[in-house]
PQR file of N, CA, C, O and H, with PARSE charges and radii, in Angstrom:
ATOM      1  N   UNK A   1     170.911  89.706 101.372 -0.4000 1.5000
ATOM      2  CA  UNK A   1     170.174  88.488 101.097 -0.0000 2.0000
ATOM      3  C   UNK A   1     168.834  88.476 101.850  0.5500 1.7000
ATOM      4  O   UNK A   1     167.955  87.744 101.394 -0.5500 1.4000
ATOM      5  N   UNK A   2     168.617  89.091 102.779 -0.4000 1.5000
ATOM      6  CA  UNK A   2     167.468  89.113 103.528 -0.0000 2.0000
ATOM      7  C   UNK A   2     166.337  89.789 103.515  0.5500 1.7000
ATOM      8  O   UNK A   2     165.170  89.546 103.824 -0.5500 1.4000
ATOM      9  H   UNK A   2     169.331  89.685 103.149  0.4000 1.0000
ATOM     10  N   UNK A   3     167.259  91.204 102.853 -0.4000 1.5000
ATOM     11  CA  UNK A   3     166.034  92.049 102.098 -0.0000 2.0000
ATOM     12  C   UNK A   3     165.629  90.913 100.965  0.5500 1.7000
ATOM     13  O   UNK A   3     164.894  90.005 101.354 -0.5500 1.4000
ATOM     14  H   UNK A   3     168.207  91.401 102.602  0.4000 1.0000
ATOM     15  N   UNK A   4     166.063  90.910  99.589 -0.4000 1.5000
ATOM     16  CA  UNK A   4     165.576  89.974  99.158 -0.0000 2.0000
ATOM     17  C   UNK A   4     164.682  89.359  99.278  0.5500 1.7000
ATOM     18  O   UNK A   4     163.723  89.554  98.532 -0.5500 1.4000
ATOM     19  H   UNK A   4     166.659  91.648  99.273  0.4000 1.0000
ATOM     20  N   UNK A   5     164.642  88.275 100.365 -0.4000 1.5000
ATOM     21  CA  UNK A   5     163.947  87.121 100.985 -0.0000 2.0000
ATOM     22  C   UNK A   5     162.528  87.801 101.855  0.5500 1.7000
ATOM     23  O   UNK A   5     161.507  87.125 101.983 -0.5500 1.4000
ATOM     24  H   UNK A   5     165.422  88.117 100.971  0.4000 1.0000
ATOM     25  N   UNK A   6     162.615  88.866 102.276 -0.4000 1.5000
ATOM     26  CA  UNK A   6     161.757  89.645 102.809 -0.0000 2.0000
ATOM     27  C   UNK A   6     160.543  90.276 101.797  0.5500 1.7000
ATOM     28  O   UNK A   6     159.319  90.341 101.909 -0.5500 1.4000
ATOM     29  H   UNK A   6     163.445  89.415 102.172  0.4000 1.0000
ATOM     30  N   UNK A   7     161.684  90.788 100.563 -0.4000 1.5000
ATOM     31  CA  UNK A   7     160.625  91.137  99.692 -0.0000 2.0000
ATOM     32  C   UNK A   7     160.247  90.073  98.807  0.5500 1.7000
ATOM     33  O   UNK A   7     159.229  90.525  98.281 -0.5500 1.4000
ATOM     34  H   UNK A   7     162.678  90.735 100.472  0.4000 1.0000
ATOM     35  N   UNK A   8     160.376  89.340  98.496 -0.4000 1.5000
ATOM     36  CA  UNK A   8     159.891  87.713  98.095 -0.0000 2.0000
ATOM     37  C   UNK A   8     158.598  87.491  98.640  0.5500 1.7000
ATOM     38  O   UNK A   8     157.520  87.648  98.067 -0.5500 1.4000
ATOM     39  H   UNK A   8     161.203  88.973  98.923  0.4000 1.0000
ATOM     40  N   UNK A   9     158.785  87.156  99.662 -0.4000 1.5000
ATOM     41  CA  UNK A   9     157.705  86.893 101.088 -0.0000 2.0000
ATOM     42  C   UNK A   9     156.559  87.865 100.919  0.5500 1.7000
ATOM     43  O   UNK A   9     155.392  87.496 100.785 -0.5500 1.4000
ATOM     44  H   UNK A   9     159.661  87.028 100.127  0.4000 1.0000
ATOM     45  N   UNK A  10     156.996  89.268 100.934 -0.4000 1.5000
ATOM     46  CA  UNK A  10     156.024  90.351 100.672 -0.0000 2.0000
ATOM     47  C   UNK A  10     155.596  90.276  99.256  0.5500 1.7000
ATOM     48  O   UNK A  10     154.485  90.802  99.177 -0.5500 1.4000
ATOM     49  H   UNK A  10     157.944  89.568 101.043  0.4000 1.0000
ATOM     50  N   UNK A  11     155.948  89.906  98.258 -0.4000 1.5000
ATOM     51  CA  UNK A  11     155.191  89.785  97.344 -0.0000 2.0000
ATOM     52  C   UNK A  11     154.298  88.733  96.930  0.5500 1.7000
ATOM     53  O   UNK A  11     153.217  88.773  96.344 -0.5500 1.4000
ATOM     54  H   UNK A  11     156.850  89.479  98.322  0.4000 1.0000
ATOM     55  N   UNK A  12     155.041  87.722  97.397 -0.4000 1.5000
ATOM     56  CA  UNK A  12     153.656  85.973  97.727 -0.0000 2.0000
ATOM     57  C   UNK A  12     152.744  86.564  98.567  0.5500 1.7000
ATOM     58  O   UNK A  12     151.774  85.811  98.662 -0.5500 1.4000
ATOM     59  H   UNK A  12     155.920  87.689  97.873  0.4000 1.0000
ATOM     60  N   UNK A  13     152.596  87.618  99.258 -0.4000 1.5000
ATOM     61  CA  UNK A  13     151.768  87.757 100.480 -0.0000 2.0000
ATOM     62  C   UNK A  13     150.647  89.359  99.724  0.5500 1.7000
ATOM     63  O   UNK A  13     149.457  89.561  99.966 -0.5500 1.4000
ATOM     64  H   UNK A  13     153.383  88.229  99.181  0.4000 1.0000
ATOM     65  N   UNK A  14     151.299  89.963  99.092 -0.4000 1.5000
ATOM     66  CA  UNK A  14     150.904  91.181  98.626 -0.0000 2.0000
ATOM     67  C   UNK A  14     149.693  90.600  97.473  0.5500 1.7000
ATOM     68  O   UNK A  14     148.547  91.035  97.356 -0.5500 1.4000
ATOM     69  H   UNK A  14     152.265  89.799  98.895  0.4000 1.0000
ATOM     70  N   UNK A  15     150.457  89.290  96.542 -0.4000 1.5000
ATOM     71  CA  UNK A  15     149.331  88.897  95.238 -0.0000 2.0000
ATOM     72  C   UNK A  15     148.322  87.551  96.167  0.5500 1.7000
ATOM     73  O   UNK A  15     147.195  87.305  95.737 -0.5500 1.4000
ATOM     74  H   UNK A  15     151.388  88.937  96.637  0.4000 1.0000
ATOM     75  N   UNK A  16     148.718  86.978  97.090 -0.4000 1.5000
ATOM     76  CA  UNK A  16     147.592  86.551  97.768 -0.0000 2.0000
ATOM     77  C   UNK A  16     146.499  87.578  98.399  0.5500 1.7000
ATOM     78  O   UNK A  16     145.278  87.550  98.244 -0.5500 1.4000
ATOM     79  H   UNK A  16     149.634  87.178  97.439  0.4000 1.0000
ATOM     80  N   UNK A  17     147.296  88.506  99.166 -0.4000 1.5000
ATOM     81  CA  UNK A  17     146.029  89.694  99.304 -0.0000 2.0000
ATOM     82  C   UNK A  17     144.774  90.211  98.316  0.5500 1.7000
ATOM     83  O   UNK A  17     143.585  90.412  98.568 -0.5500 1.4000
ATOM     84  H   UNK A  17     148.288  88.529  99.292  0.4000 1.0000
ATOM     85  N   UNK A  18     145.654  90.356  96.932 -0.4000 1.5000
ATOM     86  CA  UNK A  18     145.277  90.531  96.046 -0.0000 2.0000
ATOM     87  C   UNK A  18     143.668  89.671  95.314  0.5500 1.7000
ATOM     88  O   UNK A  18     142.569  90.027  94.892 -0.5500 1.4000
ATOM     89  H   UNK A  18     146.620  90.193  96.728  0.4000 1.0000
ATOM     90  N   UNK A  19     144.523  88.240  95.549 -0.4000 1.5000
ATOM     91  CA  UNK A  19     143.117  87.058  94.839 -0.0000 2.0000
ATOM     92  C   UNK A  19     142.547  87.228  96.101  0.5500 1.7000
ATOM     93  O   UNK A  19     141.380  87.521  95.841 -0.5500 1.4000
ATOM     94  H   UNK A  19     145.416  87.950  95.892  0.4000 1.0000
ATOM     95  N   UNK A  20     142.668  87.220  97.239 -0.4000 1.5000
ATOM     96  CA  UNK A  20     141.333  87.515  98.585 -0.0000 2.0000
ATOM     97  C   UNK A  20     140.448  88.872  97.989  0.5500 1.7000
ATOM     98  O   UNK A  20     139.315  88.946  97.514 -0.5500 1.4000
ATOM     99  H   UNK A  20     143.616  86.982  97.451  0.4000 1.0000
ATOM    100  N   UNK A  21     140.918  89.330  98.101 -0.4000 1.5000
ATOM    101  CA  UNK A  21     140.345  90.847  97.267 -0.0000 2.0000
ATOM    102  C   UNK A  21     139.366  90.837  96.364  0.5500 1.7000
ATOM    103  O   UNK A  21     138.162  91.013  96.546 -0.5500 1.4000
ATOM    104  H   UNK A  21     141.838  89.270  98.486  0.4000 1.0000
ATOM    105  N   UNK A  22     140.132  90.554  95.073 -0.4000 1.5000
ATOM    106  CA  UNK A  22     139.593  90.157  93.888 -0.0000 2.0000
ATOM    107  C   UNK A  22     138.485  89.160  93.396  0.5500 1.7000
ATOM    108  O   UNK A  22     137.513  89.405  92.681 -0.5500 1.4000
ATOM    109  H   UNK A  22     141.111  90.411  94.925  0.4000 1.0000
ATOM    110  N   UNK A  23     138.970  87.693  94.092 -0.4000 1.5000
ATOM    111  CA  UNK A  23     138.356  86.952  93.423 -0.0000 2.0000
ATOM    112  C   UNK A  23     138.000  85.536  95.159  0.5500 1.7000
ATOM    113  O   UNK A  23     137.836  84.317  95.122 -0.5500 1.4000
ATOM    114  H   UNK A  23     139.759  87.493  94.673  0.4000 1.0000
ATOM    115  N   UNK A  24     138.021  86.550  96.437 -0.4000 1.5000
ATOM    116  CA  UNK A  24     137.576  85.839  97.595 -0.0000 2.0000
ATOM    117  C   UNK A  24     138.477  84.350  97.415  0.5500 1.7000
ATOM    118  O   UNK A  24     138.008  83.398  98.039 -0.5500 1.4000
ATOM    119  H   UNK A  24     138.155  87.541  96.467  0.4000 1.0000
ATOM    120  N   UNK A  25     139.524  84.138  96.738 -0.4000 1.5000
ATOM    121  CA  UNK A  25     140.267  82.956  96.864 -0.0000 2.0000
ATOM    122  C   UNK A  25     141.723  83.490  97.488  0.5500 1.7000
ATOM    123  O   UNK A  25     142.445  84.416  97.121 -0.5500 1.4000
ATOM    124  H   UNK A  25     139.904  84.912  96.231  0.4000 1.0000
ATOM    125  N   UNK A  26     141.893  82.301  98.842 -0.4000 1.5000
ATOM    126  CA  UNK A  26     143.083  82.251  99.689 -0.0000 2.0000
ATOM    127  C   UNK A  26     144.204  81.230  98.894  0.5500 1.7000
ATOM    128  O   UNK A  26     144.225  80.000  98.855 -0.5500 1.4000
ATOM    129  H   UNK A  26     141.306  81.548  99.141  0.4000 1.0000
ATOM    130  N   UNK A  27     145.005  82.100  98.359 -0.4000 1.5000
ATOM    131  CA  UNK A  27     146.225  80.542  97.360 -0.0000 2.0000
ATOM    132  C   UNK A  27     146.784  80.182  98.474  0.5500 1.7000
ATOM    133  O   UNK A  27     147.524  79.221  98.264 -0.5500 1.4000
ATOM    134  H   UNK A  27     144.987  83.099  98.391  0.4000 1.0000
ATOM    135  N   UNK A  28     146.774  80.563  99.758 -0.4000 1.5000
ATOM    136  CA  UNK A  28     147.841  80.416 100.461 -0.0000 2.0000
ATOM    137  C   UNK A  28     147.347  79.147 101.335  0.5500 1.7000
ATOM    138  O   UNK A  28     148.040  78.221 101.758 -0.5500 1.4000
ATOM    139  H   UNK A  28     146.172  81.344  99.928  0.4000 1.0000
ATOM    140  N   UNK A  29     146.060  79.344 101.476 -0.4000 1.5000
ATOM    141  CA  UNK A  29     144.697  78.426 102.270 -0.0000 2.0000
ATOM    142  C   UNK A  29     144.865  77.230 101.464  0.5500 1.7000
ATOM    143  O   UNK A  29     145.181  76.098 101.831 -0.5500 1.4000
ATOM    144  H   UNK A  29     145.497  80.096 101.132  0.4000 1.0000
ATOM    145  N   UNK A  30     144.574  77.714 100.189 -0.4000 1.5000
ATOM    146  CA  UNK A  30     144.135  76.517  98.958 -0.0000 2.0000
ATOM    147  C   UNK A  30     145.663  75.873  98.643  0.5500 1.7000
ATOM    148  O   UNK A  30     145.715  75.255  97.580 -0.5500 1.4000
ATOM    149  H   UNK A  30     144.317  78.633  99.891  0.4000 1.0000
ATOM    150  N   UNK A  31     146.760  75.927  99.328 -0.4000 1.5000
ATOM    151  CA  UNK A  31     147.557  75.211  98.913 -0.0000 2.0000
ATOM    152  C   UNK A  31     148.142  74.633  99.714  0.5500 1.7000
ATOM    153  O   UNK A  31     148.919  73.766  99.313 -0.5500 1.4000
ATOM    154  H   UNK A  31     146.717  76.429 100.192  0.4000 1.0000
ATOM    155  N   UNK A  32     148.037  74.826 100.872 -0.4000 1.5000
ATOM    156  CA  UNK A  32     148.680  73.682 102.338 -0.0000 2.0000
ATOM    157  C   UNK A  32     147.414  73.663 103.310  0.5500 1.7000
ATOM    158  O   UNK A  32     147.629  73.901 104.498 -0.5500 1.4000
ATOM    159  H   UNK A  32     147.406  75.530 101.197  0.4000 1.0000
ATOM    160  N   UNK A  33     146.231  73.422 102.931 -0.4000 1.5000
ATOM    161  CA  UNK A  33     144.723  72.884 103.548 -0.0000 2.0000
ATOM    162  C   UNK A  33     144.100  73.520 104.368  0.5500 1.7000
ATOM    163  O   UNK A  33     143.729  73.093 105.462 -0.5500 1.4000
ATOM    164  H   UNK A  33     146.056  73.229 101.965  0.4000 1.0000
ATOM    165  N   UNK A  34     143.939  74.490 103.975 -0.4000 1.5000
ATOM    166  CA  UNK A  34     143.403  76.000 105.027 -0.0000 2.0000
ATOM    167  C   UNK A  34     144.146  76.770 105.683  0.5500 1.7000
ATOM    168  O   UNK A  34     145.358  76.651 105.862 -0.5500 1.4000
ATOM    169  H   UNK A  34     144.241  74.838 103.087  0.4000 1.0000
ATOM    170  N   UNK A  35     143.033  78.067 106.285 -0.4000 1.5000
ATOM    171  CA  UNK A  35     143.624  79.127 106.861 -0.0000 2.0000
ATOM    172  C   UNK A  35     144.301  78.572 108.429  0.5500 1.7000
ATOM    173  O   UNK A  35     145.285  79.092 108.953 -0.5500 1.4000
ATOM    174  H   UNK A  35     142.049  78.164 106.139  0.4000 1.0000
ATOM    175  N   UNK A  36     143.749  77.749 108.837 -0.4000 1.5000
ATOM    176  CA  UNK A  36     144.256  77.104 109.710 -0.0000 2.0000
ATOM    177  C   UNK A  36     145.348  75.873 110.073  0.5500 1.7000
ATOM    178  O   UNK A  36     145.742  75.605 111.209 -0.5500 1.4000
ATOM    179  H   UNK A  36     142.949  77.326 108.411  0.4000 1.0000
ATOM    180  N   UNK A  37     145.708  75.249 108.934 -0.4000 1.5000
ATOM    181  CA  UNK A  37     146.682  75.174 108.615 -0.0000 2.0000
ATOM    182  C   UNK A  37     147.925  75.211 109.570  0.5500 1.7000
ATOM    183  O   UNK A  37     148.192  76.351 109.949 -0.5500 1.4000
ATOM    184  H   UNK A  37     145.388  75.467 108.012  0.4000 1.0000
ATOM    185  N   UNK A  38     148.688  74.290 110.011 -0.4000 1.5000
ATOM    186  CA  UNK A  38     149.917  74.813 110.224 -0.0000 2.0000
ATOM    187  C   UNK A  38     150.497  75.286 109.497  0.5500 1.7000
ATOM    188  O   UNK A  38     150.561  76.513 109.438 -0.5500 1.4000
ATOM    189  H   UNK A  38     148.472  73.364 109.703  0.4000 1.0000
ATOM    190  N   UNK A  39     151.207  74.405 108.582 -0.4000 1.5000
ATOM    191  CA  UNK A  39     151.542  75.499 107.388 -0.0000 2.0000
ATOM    192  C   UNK A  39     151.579  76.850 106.758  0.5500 1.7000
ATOM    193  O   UNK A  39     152.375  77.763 106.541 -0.5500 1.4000
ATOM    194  H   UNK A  39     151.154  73.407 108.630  0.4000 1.0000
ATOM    195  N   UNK A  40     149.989  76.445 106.520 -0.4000 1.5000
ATOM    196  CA  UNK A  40     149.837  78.507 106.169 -0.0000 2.0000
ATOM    197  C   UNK A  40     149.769  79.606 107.368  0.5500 1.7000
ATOM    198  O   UNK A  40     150.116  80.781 107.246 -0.5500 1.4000
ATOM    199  H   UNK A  40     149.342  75.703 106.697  0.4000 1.0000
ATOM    200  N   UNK A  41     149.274  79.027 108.506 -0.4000 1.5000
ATOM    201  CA  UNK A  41     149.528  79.836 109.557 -0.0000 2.0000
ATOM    202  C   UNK A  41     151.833  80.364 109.650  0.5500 1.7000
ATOM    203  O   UNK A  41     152.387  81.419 109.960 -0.5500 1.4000
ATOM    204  H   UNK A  41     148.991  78.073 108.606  0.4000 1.0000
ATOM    205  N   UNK A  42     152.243  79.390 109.334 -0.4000 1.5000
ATOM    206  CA  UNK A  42     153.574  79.543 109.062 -0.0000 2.0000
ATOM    207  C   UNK A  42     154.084  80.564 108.177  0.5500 1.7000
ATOM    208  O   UNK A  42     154.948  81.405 108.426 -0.5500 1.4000
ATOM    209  H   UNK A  42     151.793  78.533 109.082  0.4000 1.0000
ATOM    210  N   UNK A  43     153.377  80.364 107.020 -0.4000 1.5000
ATOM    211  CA  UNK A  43     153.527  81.341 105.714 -0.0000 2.0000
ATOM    212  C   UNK A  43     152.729  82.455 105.890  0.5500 1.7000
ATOM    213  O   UNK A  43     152.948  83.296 105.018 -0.5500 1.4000
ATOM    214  H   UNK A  43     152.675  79.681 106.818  0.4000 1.0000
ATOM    215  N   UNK A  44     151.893  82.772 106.685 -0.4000 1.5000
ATOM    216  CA  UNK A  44     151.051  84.320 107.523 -0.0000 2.0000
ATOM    217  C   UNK A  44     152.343  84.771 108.099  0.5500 1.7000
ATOM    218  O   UNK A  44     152.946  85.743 107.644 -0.5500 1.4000
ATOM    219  H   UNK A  44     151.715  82.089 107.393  0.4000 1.0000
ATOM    220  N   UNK A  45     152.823  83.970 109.236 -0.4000 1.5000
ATOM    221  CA  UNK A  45     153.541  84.897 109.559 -0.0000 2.0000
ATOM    222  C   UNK A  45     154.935  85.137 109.272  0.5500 1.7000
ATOM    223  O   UNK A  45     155.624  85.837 110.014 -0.5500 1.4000
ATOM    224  H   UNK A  45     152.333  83.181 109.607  0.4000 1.0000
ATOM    225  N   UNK A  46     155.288  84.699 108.442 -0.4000 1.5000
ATOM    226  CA  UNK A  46     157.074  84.992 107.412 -0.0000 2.0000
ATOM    227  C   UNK A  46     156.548  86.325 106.610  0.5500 1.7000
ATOM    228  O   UNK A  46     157.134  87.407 106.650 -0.5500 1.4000
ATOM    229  H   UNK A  46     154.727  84.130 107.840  0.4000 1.0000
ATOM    230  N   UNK A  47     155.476  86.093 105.957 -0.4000 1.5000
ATOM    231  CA  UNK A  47     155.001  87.456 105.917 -0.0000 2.0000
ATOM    232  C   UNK A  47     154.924  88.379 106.122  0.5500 1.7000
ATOM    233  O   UNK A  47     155.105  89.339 105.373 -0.5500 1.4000
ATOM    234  H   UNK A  47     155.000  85.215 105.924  0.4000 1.0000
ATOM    235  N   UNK A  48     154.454  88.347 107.867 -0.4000 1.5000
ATOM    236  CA  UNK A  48     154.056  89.285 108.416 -0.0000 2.0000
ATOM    237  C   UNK A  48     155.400  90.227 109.045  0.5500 1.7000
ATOM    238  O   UNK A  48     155.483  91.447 108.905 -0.5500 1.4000
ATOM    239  H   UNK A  48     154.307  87.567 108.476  0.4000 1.0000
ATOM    240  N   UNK A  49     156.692  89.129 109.958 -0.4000 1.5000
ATOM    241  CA  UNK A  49     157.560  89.183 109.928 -0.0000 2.0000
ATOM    242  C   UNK A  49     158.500  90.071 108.456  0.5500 1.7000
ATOM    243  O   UNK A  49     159.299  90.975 108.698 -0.5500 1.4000
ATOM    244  H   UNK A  49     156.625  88.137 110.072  0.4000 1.0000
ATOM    245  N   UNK A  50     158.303  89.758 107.499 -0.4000 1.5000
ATOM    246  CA  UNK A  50     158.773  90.182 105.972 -0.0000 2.0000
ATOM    247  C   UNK A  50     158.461  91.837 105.976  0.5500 1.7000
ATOM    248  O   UNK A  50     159.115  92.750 105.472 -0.5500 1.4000
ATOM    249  H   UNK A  50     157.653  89.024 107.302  0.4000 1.0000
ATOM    250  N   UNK A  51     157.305  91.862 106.682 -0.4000 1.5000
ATOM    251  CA  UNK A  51     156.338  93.310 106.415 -0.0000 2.0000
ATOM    252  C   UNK A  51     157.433  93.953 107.366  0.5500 1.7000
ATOM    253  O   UNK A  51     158.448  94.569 107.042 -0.5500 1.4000
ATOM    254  H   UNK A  51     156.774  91.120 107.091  0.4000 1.0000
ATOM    255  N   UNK A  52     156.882  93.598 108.811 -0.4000 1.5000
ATOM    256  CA  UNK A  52     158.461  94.469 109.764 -0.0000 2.0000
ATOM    257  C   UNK A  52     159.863  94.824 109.276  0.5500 1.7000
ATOM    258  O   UNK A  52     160.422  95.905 109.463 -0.5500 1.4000
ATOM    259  H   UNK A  52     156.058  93.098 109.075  0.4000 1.0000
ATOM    260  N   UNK A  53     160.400  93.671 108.566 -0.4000 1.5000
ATOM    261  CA  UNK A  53     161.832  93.771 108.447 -0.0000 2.0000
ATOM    262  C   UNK A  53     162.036  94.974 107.232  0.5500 1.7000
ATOM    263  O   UNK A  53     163.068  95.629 107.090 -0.5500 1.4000
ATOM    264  H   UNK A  53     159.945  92.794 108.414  0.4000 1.0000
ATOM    265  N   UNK A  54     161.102  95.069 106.599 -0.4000 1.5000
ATOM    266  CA  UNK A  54     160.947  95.427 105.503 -0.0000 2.0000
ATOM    267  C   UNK A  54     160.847  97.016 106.014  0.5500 1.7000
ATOM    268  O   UNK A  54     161.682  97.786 105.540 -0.5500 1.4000
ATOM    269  H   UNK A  54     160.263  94.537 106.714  0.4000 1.0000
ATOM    270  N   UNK A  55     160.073  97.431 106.759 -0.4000 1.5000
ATOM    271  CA  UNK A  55     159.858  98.551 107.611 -0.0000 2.0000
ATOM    272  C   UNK A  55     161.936  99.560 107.161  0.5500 1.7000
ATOM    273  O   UNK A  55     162.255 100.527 106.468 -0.5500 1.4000
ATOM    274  H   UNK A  55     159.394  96.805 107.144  0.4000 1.0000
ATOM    275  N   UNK A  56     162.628  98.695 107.934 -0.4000 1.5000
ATOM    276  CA  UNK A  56     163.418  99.475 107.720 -0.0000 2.0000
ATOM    277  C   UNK A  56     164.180  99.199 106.210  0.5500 1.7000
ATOM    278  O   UNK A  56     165.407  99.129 106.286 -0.5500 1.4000
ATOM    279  H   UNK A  56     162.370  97.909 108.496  0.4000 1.0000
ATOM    280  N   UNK A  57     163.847  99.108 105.445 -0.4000 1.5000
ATOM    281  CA  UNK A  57     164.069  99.446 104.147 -0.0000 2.0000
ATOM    282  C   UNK A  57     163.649 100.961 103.535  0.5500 1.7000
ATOM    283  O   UNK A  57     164.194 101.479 102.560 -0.5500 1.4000
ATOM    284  H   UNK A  57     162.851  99.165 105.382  0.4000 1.0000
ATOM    285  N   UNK A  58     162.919 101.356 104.067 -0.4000 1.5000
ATOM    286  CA  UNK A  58     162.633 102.940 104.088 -0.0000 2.0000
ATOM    287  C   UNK A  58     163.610 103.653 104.888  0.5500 1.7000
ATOM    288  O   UNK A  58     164.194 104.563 104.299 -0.5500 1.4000
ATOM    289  H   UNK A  58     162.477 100.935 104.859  0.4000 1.0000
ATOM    290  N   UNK A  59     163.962 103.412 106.271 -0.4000 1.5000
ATOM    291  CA  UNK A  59     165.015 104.219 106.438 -0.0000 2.0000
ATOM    292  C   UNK A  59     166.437 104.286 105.731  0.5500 1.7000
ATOM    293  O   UNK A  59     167.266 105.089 105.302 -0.5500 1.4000
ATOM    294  H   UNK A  59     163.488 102.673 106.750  0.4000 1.0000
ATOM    295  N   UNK A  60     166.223 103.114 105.866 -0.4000 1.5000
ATOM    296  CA  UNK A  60     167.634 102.624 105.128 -0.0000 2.0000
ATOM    297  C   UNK A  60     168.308 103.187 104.012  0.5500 1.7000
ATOM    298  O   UNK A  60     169.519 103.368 103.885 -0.5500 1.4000
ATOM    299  H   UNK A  60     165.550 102.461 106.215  0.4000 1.0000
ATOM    300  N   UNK A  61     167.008 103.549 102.886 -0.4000 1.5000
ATOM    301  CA  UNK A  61     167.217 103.757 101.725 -0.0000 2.0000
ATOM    302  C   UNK A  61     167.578 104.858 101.517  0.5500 1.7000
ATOM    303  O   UNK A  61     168.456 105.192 100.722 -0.5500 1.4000
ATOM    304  H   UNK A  61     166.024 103.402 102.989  0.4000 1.0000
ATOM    305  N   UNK A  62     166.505 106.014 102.682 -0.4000 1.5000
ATOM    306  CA  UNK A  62     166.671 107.504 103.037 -0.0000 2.0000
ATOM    307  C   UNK A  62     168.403 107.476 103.568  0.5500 1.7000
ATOM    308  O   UNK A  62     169.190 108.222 102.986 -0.5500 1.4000
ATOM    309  H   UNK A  62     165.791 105.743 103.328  0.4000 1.0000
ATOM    310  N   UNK A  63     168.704 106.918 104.258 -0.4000 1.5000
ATOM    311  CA  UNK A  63     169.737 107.406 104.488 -0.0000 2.0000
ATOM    312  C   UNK A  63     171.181 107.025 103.733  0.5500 1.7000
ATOM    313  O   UNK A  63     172.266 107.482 104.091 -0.5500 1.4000
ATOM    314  H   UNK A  63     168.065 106.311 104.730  0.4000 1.0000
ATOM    315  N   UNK A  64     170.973 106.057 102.568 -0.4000 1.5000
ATOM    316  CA  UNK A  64     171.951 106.031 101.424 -0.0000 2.0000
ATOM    317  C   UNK A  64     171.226 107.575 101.145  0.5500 1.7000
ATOM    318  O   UNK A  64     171.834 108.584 101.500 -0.5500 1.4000
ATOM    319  H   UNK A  64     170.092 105.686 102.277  0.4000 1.0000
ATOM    320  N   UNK A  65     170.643 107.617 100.857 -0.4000 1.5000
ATOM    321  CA  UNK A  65     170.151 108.940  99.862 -0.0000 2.0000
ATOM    322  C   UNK A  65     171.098 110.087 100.037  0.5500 1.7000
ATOM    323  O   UNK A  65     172.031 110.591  99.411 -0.5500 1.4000
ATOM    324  H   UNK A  65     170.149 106.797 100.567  0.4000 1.0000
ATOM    325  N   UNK A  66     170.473 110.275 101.123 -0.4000 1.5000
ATOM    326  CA  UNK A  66     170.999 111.080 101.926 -0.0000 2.0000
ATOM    327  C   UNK A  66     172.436 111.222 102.072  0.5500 1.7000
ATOM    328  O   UNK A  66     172.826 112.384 101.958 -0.5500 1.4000
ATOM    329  H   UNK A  66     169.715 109.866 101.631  0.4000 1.0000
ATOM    330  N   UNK A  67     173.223 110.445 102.270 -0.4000 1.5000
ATOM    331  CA  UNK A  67     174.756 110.479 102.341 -0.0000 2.0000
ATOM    332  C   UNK A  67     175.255 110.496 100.841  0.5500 1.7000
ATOM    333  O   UNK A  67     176.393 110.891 100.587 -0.5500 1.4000
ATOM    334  H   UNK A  67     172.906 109.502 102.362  0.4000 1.0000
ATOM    335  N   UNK A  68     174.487 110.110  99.956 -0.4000 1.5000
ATOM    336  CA  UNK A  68     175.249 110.567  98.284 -0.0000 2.0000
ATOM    337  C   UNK A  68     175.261 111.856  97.912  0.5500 1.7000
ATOM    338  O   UNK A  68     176.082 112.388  97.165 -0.5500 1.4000
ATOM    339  H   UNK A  68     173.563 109.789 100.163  0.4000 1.0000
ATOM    340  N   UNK A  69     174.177 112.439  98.536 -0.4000 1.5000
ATOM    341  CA  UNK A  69     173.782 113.654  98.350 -0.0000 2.0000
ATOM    342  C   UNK A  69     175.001 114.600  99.186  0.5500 1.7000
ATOM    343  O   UNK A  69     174.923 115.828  99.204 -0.5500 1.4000
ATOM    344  H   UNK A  69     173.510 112.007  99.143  0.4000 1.0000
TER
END
């Protein structure tokens, strides 16, 4: 359930990267009243947090691999 929720997070955070990128608009800014924000400062870092946890999803995966094999 947490991967999940991790990659959720990483993908609200991956297509906001995206419109910063693209089109210099923050959805994340523009939807709980800036970058400063409590709020979005909140949703930066579930994110960012999301990005770490997420980290071991690469090992993880290697080492199902690995043991089917």
């Amino acid at each position: 359930m947490m991967d999940k929720i991790a990659l959720t997070l990483l993908i609200i955070g991956g297509l906001n990267w995206g419109l910063v990128g693209i089109f210099s608009f923050d959805l994340v800014a523009w939807a709980f009243g800036g970058q400063g924000a409590a709020i979005s400062r909140i949703v930066y870092i579930l994110v960012a947090l999301s990005a770490a946890w997420c980290i071991s999803l690469l090992f993880r995966r290697n080492a199902v691999t690995a043991e089917e094999v």
